[in-house]
C-alpha positions in Angstrom: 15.2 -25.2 -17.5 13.6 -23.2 -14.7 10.7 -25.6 -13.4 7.2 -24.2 -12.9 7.4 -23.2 -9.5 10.3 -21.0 -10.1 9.3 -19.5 -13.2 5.7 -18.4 -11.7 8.0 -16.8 -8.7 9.9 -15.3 -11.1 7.0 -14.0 -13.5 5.2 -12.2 -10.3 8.4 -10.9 -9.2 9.0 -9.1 -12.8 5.0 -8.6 -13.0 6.4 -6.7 -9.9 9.0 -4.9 -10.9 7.1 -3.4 -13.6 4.3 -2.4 -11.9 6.6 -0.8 -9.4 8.7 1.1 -12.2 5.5 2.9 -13.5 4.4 4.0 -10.6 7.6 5.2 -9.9 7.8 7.0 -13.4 4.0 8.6 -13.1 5.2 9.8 -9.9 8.5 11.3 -10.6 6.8 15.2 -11.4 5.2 14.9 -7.9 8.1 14.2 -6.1 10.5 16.9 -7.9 8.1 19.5 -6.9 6.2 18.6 -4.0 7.9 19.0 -0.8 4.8 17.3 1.1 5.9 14.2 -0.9 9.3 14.5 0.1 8.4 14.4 3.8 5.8 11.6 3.4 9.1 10.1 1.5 11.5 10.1 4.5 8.6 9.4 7.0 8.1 6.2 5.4 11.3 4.9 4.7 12.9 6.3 8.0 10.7 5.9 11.2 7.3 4.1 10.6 4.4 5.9 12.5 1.6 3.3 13.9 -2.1 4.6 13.1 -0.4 6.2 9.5 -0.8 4.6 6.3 0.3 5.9 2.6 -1.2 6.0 -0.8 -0.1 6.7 -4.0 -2.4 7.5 -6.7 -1.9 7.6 -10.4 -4.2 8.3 -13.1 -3.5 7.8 -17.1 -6.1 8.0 -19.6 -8.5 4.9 -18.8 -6.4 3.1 -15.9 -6.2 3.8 -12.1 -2.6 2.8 -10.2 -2.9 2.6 -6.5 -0.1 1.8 -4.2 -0.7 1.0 -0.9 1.8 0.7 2.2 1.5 0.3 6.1 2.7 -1.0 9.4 2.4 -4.0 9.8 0.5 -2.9 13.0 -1.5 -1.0 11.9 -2.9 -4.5 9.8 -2.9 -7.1 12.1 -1.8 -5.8 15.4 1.8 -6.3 15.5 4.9 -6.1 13.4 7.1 -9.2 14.5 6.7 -12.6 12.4 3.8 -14.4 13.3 4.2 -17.1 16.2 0.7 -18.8 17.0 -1.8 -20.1 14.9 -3.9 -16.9 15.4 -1.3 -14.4 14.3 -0.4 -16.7 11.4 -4.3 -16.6 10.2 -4.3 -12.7 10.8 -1.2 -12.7 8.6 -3.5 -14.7 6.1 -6.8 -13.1 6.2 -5.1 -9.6 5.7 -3.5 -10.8 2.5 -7.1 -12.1 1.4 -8.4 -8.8 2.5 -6.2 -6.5 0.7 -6.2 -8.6 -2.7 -9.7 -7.7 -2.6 -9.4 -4.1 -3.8 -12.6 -3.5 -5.3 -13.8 -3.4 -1.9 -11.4 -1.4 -0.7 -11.7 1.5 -3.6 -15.1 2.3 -4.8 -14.3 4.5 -7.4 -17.9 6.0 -9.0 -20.3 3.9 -10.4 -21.0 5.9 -13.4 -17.3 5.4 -14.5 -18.0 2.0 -15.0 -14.1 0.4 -13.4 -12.9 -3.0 -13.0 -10.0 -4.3 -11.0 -7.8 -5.5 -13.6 -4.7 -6.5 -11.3 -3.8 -6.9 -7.6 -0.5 -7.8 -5.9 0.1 -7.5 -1.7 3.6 -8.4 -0.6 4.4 -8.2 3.4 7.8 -8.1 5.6 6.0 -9.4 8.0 6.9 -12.9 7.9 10.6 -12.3 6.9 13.3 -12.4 9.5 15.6 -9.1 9.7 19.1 -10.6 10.0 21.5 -8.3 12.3 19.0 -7.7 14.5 20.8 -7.5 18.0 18.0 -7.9 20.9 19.1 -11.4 21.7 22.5 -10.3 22.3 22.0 -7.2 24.4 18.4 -7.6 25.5 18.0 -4.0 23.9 14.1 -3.8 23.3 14.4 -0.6 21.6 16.0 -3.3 18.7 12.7 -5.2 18.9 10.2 -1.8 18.6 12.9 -1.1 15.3 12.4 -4.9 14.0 8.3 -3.6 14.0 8.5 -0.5 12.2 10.3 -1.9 9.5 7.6 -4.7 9.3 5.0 -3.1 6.8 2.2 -4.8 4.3 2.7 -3.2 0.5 -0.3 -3.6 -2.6 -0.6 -2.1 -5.7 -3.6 -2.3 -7.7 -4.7 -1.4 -11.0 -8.0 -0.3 -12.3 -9.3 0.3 -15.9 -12.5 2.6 -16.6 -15.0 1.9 -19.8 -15.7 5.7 -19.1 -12.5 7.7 -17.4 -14.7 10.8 -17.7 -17.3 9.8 -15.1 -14.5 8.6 -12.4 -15.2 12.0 -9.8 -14.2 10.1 -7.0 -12.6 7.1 -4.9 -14.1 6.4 -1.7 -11.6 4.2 0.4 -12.8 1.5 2.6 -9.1 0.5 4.1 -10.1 2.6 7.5 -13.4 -0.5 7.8 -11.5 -3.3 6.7 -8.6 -2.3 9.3 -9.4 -0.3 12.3 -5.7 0.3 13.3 -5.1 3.2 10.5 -6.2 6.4 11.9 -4.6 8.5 9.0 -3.5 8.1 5.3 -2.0 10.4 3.9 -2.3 10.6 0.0 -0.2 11.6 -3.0 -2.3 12.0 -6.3 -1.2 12.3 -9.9 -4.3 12.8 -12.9 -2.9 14.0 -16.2 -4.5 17.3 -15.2 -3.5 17.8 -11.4 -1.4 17.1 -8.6 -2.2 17.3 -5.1 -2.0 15.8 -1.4 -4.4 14.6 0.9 -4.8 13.2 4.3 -7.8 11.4 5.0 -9.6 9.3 7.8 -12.6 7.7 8.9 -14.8 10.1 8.9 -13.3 12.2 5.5 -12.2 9.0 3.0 -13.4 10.6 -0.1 -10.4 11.5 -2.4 -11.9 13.9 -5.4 -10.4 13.5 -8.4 -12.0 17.0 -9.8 
């Protein structure tokens, strides 16, 4: 019998995993014939840039699927596990503040949304095993151990009128002053496109 604890690990790790496999489904059309999307692709999976952020986009009839991913640095300040008390309450206080996405994505009033579902996950606090800076006093192995540290949400949104949903306004570049760019991959039933946005342009227009 798999006792509470573990089952409710095991029902947000499939919650998860589903999530996960329909974003990657929506997306599969954008990244078969974008080539933007298959640079942002090996950009974040291969070297992590500080100050760069992604976000994937999906919209099907009356829901909104966002996935967000970052640096862990460009979150809290710094990409290795949390030591003192401080870094371990930034750790916190980011999670708090990215579960919160209705703050983060106002999406237009007149479509009348709700955040339905949230989920943040973070390497942050998870030790990379064969990492070699002890042994060689390498640091470039330290600045690696960092750029593999990221913070991941996805979010979903549902909208009592999907017709009045013109645009998302995003509020990541207040809540965390370390992302200079995010660079944006959208999918509506009707369009496909890329953006990059920042501080001073975070309006992504859906039409």
């Amino acid at each position: 019998m798999i006792s509470d604890k573990h089952g409710s690990s095991l029902h947000r790790h499939l919650n998860r995993s589903i999530f996960n496999c329909l974003i990657l489904s929506l997306f599969t059309v954008v990244i078969l014939f974008s080539g933007t999307v298959q640079a942002g692709e090996k950009r974040q999976h291969g070297t992590h840039v500080h100050g760069i952020a992604t976000l994937n986009i999906a919209v099907e009839g009356n829901s909104i699927y966002i996935e967000f991913s970052s640096p862990s640095a460009n979150i809290v300040g710094f990409g290795h596990p949390p030591h003192t008390p401080e870094q371990k309450d930034a750790v916190a206080n980011a999670v708090k503040t990215l579960q919160q996405g209705d703050s983060l994505f106002l999406l237009s009033a007149r479509s009348e949304s709700k955040l339905v579902k949230s989920s943040v996950d973070t390497t942050i606090d998870k030790e990379h095993h064969g990492h070699e800076e002890k042994r060689d006093g390498n640091h470039g192995d330290a600045d690696e151990h960092e750029r593999h540290s990221e913070f991941e949400a996805q979010y979903q949104f549902v909208c009592q009128k999907p017709d009045k949903l013109s645009q998302i306004e995003v509020m990541l570049f207040r809540a965390f002053p370390g992302i200079e760019h995010i660079d944006v991959q959208l999918l509506t039933e009707s369009t496909q496109t890329a953006v990059e946005l920042t501080a001073k342009q975070n309006k992504i227009s859906l039409f």
